[in-house]
N, C-alpha and C positions, 0 to 999 in steps of 0.2 A: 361747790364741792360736787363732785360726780357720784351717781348714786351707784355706779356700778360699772366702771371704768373697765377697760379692753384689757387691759395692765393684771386687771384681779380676776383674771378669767382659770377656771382649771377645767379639764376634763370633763367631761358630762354636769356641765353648770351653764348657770345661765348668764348670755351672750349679755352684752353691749349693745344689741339690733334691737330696742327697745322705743315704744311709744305708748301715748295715753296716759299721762301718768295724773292722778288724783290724789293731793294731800291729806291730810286729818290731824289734827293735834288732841289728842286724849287729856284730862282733868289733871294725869300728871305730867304736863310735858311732853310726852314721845310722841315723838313725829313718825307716822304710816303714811306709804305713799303706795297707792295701788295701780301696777300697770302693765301693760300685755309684754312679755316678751318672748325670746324662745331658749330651750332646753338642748343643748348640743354636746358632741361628742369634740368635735373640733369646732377653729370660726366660722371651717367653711359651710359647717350645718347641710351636709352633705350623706347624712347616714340615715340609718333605716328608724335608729332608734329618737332622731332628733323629732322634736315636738315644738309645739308654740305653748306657751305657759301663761297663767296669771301669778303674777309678783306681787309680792307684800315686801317692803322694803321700812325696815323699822331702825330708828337714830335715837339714842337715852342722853343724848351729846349736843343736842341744839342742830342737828343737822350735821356735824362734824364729822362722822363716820357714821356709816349704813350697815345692817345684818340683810340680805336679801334670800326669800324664801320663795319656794314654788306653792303654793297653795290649792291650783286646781290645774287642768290641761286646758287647754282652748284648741277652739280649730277655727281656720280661717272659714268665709263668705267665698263659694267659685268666681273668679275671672272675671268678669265679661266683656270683652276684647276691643268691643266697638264701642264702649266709653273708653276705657282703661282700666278698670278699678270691679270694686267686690260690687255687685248685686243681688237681690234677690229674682230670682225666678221673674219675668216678663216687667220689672222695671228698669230704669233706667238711672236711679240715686243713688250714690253711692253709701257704701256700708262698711259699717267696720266690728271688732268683737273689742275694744279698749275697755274696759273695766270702772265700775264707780263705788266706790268706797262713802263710810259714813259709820260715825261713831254715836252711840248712845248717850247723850251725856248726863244720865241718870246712872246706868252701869255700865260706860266703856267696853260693851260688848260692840265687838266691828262687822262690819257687814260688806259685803263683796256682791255685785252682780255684774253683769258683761251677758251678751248674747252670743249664738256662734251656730252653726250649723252642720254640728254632728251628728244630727238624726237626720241629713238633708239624702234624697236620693243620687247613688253615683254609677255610672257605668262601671261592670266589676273587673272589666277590659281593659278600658281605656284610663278609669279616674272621673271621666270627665262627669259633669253634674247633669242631673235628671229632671231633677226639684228641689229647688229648698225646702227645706222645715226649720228657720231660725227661731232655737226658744232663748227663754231668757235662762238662768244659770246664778245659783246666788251660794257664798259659804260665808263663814261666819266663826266668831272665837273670842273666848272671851279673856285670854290672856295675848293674845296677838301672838300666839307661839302655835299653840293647836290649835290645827284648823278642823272642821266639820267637814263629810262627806257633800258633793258635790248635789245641789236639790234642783230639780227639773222646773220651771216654772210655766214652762210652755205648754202649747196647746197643739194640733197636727196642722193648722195655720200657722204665717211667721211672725213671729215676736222679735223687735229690735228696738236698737236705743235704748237700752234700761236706763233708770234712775234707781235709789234708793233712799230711805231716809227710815231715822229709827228715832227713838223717845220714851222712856219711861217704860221700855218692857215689851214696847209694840216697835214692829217690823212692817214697813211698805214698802211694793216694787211697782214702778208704772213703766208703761213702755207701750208702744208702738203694734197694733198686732192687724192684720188682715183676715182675722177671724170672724167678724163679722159682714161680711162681702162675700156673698158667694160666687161673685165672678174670681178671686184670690187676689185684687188688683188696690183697691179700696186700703186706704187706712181711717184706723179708728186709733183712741187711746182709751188704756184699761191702768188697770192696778189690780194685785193681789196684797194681800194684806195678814198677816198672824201673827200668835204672841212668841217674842224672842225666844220664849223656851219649851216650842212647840214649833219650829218652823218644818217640819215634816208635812204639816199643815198645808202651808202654801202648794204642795202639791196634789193637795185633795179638793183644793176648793176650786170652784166656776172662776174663772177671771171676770172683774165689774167692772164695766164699761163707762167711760167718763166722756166722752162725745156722745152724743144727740143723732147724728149722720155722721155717714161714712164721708170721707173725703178725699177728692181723686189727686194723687203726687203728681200727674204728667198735665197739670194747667198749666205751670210757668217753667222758665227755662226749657231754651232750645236748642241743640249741637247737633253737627252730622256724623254720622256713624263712621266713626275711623275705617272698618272693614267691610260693612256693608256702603256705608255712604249714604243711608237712608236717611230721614231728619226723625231726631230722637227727641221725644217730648220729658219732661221731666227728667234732665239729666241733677236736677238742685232741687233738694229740700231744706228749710234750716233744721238739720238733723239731728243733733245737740240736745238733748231734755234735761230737766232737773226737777228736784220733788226736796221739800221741806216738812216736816211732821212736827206741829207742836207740843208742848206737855200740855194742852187742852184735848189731844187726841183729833184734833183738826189734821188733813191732808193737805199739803197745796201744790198740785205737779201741775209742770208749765213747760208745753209743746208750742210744736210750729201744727197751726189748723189750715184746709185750705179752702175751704166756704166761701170768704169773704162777707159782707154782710146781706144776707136771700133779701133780692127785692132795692139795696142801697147801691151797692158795688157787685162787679164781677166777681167771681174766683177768684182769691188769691191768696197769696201765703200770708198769715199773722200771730204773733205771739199771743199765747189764750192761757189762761189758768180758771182750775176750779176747784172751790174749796168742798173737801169731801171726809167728812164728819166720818170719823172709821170705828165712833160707838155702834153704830149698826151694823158691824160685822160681826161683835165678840157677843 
Protein backbone atom coordinates (compact mmCIF):
# COMPACT_ATOMS: atom_id res chain seq x y z
CA UNK A 1 0.00 0.00 0.00
CA UNK A 2 1.41 3.37 -0.96
CA UNK A 3 1.88 5.83 1.66
CA UNK A 4 1.23 8.61 -0.53
CA UNK A 5 0.72 7.87 -3.93
CA UNK A 6 1.30 10.62 -7.18
CA UNK A 7 -2.74 9.79 -7.80
CA UNK A 8 -3.44 11.66 -4.23
CA UNK A 9 -1.57 14.56 -4.85
CA UNK A 10 -3.48 18.25 -4.72
CA UNK A 11 -2.25 21.58 -4.99
CA UNK A 12 0.20 22.72 -2.45
CA UNK A 13 0.65 19.12 -0.85
CA UNK A 14 2.96 16.93 -0.40
CA UNK A 15 4.67 15.14 -3.49
CA UNK A 16 5.35 11.48 -4.00
CA UNK A 17 9.43 12.53 -4.17
CA UNK A 18 9.65 11.14 -0.94
CA UNK A 19 12.49 9.13 1.15
CA UNK A 20 13.74 8.13 4.50
CA UNK A 21 10.96 6.68 5.72
CA UNK A 22 10.98 5.32 9.70
CA UNK A 23 8.07 3.32 11.14
CA UNK A 24 6.66 3.29 14.87
CA UNK A 25 3.56 1.39 16.09
CA UNK A 26 2.03 3.05 19.26
CA UNK A 27 0.33 0.86 22.33
CA UNK A 28 -2.80 1.17 20.25
CA UNK A 29 -1.99 -0.02 16.90
CA UNK A 30 -1.38 3.06 14.72
CA UNK A 31 1.04 2.96 12.59
CA UNK A 32 3.55 6.48 12.26
CA UNK A 33 5.91 6.64 9.59
CA UNK A 34 8.33 9.50 9.65
CA UNK A 35 9.94 10.75 6.48
CA UNK A 36 11.54 13.67 4.29
CA UNK A 37 9.56 14.75 1.55
CA UNK A 38 8.51 18.03 -0.23
CA UNK A 39 5.76 20.60 -0.11
CA UNK A 40 4.65 21.85 -3.79
CA UNK A 41 2.55 23.85 -5.72
CA UNK A 42 2.64 21.44 -8.64
CA UNK A 43 4.77 17.87 -9.48
CA UNK A 44 6.96 19.88 -11.05
CA UNK A 45 8.15 21.62 -7.58
CA UNK A 46 9.08 24.47 -9.66
CA UNK A 47 7.85 27.47 -7.39
CA UNK A 48 9.03 29.92 -5.11
CA UNK A 49 6.76 28.74 -2.45
CA UNK A 50 7.78 24.80 -2.87
CA UNK A 51 9.85 23.49 0.34
CA UNK A 52 11.20 20.09 1.46
CA UNK A 53 9.08 18.96 4.43
CA UNK A 54 9.23 16.34 7.27
CA UNK A 55 6.24 13.79 7.10
CA UNK A 56 4.22 12.09 9.65
CA UNK A 57 2.13 9.72 7.91
CA UNK A 58 -0.35 8.05 10.41
CA UNK A 59 -2.72 4.50 9.46
CA UNK A 60 -5.74 3.62 12.53
CA UNK A 61 -6.25 0.63 9.57
CA UNK A 62 -3.34 -1.81 9.92
CA UNK A 63 -1.45 0.16 7.23
CA UNK A 64 -4.46 0.14 4.73
CA UNK A 65 -4.85 3.76 4.36
CA UNK A 66 -2.51 6.76 5.43
CA UNK A 67 -3.51 10.57 6.71
CA UNK A 68 -0.12 12.45 5.70
CA UNK A 69 0.96 15.54 7.54
CA UNK A 70 3.69 18.18 7.33
CA UNK A 71 4.95 18.61 10.69
CA UNK A 72 8.31 20.70 10.30
CA UNK A 73 10.24 22.34 7.12
CA UNK A 74 13.53 20.89 6.26
CA UNK A 75 16.33 22.12 4.09
CA UNK A 76 18.67 20.21 2.14
CA UNK A 77 22.86 19.67 2.95
CA UNK A 78 24.71 22.00 -0.44
CA UNK A 79 25.91 19.97 -3.39
CA UNK A 80 29.20 18.98 -3.69
CA UNK A 81 29.69 18.26 -7.21
CA UNK A 82 33.00 16.26 -7.14
CA UNK A 83 31.45 13.49 -5.13
CA UNK A 84 27.85 13.98 -6.26
CA UNK A 85 25.87 14.15 -3.34
CA UNK A 86 25.16 16.64 0.07
CA UNK A 87 28.26 17.45 2.28
CA UNK A 88 29.40 19.15 4.89
CA UNK A 89 31.80 21.96 4.58
CA UNK A 90 35.50 20.22 3.67
CA UNK A 91 34.32 16.55 3.86
CA UNK A 92 33.89 14.27 1.47
CA UNK A 93 30.67 11.77 3.10
CA UNK A 94 27.75 11.94 2.17
CA UNK A 95 24.72 13.46 4.10
CA UNK A 96 21.32 13.61 4.16
CA UNK A 97 18.40 15.48 6.47
CA UNK A 98 15.84 11.78 6.59
CA UNK A 99 14.17 11.96 9.70
CA UNK A 100 13.87 9.33 12.93
CA UNK A 101 11.03 8.85 14.61
CA UNK A 102 10.39 6.96 18.16
CA UNK A 103 7.57 6.47 20.35
CA UNK A 104 7.35 6.58 24.13
CA UNK A 105 5.94 3.53 25.31
CA UNK A 106 4.98 4.55 28.62
CA UNK A 107 3.00 7.77 27.02
CA UNK A 108 2.93 7.43 23.34
CA UNK A 109 4.20 10.79 23.12
CA UNK A 110 6.23 10.82 19.39
CA UNK A 111 9.45 12.36 18.80
CA UNK A 112 10.93 13.44 15.45
CA UNK A 113 14.53 14.48 14.69
CA UNK A 114 16.38 14.84 11.31
CA UNK A 115 19.38 17.31 10.92
CA UNK A 116 19.57 19.97 7.98
CA UNK A 117 21.40 22.99 7.39
CA UNK A 118 19.34 26.02 7.61
CA UNK A 119 21.53 28.10 9.77
CA UNK A 120 24.50 27.10 7.17
CA UNK A 121 26.14 30.14 5.42
CA UNK A 122 25.01 30.99 1.68
CA UNK A 123 26.17 33.48 -0.92
CA UNK A 124 23.15 36.12 -0.93
CA UNK A 125 24.04 36.26 -4.92
CA UNK A 126 24.53 33.33 -5.99
CA UNK A 127 22.87 30.54 -3.32
CA UNK A 128 25.80 28.98 -3.36
CA UNK A 129 27.10 27.56 0.15
CA UNK A 130 29.75 29.28 2.34
CA UNK A 131 29.63 26.91 5.36
CA UNK A 132 27.69 24.58 6.81
CA UNK A 133 26.18 24.85 10.22
CA UNK A 134 24.20 21.39 10.24
CA UNK A 135 22.16 21.15 13.66
CA UNK A 136 20.09 18.54 14.70
CA UNK A 137 16.08 19.59 14.69
CA UNK A 138 13.55 17.51 16.90
CA UNK A 139 9.34 18.08 17.25
CA UNK A 140 7.24 16.16 19.13
CA UNK A 141 3.22 15.39 19.99
CA UNK A 142 1.53 13.76 21.89
CA UNK A 143 -1.59 12.95 20.02
CA UNK A 144 0.23 12.34 16.72
CA UNK A 145 -2.11 15.27 15.45
CA UNK A 146 -0.37 18.40 16.95
CA UNK A 147 2.73 18.91 16.59
CA UNK A 148 5.22 21.28 18.64
CA UNK A 149 7.22 24.05 17.42
CA UNK A 150 10.41 23.23 15.66
CA UNK A 151 13.47 22.93 18.81
CA UNK A 152 17.16 23.72 17.75
CA UNK A 153 19.41 21.23 19.04
CA UNK A 154 22.50 22.25 17.49
CA UNK A 155 25.56 23.92 18.32
CA UNK A 156 27.59 26.63 15.74
CA UNK A 157 29.49 23.32 14.80
CA UNK A 158 27.80 20.49 12.49
CA UNK A 159 25.44 18.08 14.05
CA UNK A 160 24.35 15.16 11.82
CA UNK A 161 22.91 11.75 11.77
CA UNK A 162 20.47 12.06 14.67
CA UNK A 163 18.94 9.36 16.48
CA UNK A 164 16.37 9.37 19.05
CA UNK A 165 14.81 7.41 21.65
CA UNK A 166 12.29 8.10 24.44
CA UNK A 167 11.02 6.12 27.76
CA UNK A 168 9.09 6.83 30.63
CA UNK A 169 8.88 10.62 30.30
CA UNK A 170 12.57 11.02 29.26
CA UNK A 171 13.75 12.28 25.66
CA UNK A 172 17.49 11.58 24.01
CA UNK A 173 18.97 12.86 20.86
CA UNK A 174 22.57 11.47 19.78
CA UNK A 175 24.19 12.45 16.73
CA UNK A 176 27.28 13.23 15.03
CA UNK A 177 28.82 16.76 15.92
CA UNK A 178 32.33 18.42 14.86
CA UNK A 179 32.16 20.46 17.78
CA UNK A 180 34.73 19.20 19.55
CA UNK A 181 37.72 19.61 16.68
CA UNK A 182 38.91 22.74 16.33
CA UNK A 183 40.23 22.23 13.11
CA UNK A 184 36.01 21.61 12.04
CA UNK A 185 37.01 18.23 10.35
CA UNK A 186 37.02 15.70 13.45
CA UNK A 187 33.91 13.84 14.35
CA UNK A 188 32.89 12.94 17.86
CA UNK A 189 29.47 11.58 19.17
CA UNK A 190 27.15 13.46 21.74
CA UNK A 191 23.68 13.34 23.06
CA UNK A 192 21.41 15.79 24.59
CA UNK A 193 18.97 14.71 26.67
CA UNK A 194 15.48 16.27 28.75
CA UNK A 195 12.15 15.53 30.25
CA UNK A 196 9.33 14.93 27.55
CA UNK A 197 7.54 17.80 29.13
CA UNK A 198 10.38 20.19 29.19
CA UNK A 199 12.03 19.78 26.00
CA UNK A 200 12.57 23.52 25.47
CA UNK A 201 15.30 22.19 27.64
CA UNK A 202 17.31 20.46 25.04
CA UNK A 203 18.04 23.71 23.85
CA UNK A 204 19.75 25.29 26.85
CA UNK A 205 21.74 22.58 27.80
CA UNK A 206 25.77 21.88 26.75
CA UNK A 207 25.57 18.72 24.37
CA UNK A 208 27.56 15.49 26.40
CA UNK A 209 30.08 14.09 24.64
CA UNK A 210 30.14 10.16 24.42
CA UNK A 211 33.62 9.46 22.42
CA UNK A 212 36.87 9.78 24.39
CA UNK A 213 38.67 11.25 20.82
CA UNK A 214 37.82 12.93 18.19
CA UNK A 215 37.99 10.66 14.99
CA UNK A 216 39.11 11.47 11.49
CA UNK A 217 36.05 10.37 8.59
CA UNK A 218 38.91 10.61 5.53
CA UNK A 219 41.06 7.20 6.83
CA UNK A 220 38.91 4.90 4.57
CA UNK A 221 37.32 5.06 1.30
CA UNK A 222 38.85 6.52 -1.65
CA UNK A 223 37.31 8.10 -5.16
CA UNK A 224 38.48 10.76 -7.57
CA UNK A 225 36.85 13.88 -7.76
CA UNK A 226 34.32 13.94 -10.72
CA UNK A 227 35.21 17.77 -11.38
CA UNK A 228 38.34 18.30 -9.98
CA UNK A 229 39.88 14.79 -10.45
CA UNK A 230 41.76 15.06 -7.31
CA UNK A 231 41.72 11.77 -4.96
CA UNK A 232 39.09 12.37 -2.30
CA UNK A 233 39.78 10.57 0.97
CA UNK A 234 36.77 9.72 2.91
CA UNK A 235 34.14 9.64 0.42
CA UNK A 236 32.12 6.47 3.06
CA UNK A 237 31.18 6.51 6.49
CA UNK A 238 28.81 4.04 7.92
CA UNK A 239 26.53 7.00 8.49
CA UNK A 240 23.39 5.45 9.70
CA UNK A 241 23.13 5.71 14.00
CA UNK A 242 20.62 4.48 16.17
CA UNK A 243 19.95 5.01 20.20
CA UNK A 244 17.62 2.73 22.35
CA UNK A 245 16.66 4.24 26.07
CA UNK A 246 15.50 1.97 28.58
CA UNK A 247 12.83 2.26 31.46
CA UNK A 248 16.00 1.92 33.76
CA UNK A 249 16.95 5.39 32.25
CA UNK A 250 20.03 3.65 30.74
CA UNK A 251 21.20 5.15 27.01
CA UNK A 252 22.43 3.05 24.44
CA UNK A 253 23.49 4.87 20.87
CA UNK A 254 25.49 3.11 18.39
CA UNK A 255 27.65 4.85 15.77
CA UNK A 256 30.31 3.99 13.18
CA UNK A 257 33.91 5.19 15.34
CA UNK A 258 37.04 5.41 13.28
CA UNK A 259 40.06 4.80 15.81
CA UNK A 260 40.31 1.33 15.38
CA UNK A 261 42.04 -0.08 18.29
CA UNK A 262 45.43 2.73 19.47
CA UNK A 263 48.22 0.38 19.62
CA UNK A 264 46.22 -3.19 17.95
CA UNK A 265 44.93 -2.06 14.52
CA UNK A 266 45.08 0.99 12.25
CA UNK A 267 42.38 3.36 11.76
CA UNK A 268 39.32 2.23 10.85
CA UNK A 269 35.85 2.18 10.66
CA UNK A 270 33.72 0.01 13.64
CA UNK A 271 30.45 -0.24 15.04
CA UNK A 272 30.75 1.10 19.05
CA UNK A 273 28.12 1.58 21.55
CA UNK A 274 28.01 3.06 25.07
CA UNK A 275 25.93 2.67 27.64
CA UNK A 276 25.09 6.12 29.17
CA UNK A 277 23.25 6.31 32.42
CA UNK A 278 21.07 9.70 31.80
CA UNK A 279 20.24 9.85 35.82
CA UNK A 280 22.93 12.16 35.83
CA UNK A 281 21.56 14.60 33.73
CA UNK A 282 18.04 15.20 35.62
Amino acid sequence: MAVNPASSFTTGGVTPFSSGSNPRVNRRGELFIAYESAVCQTLNCDQPTDHDAIIIAKSTDGGKTFSNQEVATNFDFPLNADVGRDTLTGENFRINSFPQLAIDPDTDGLFVTWADDRNGQYDATTGASIKTNGDVFLVSSWDGVHWSPTIDVGTSADEVYPAVAANRGRVAVSFYTRAFDPKGVGLDFAYASASAFDLGDLSHRHIQRITSQTSNPQIQFVANGAVTGNVLQGVFIGDYTAVALGSDGVLHPCWTDFRGSPGVTAPNQDAYTQAVDLDDDF
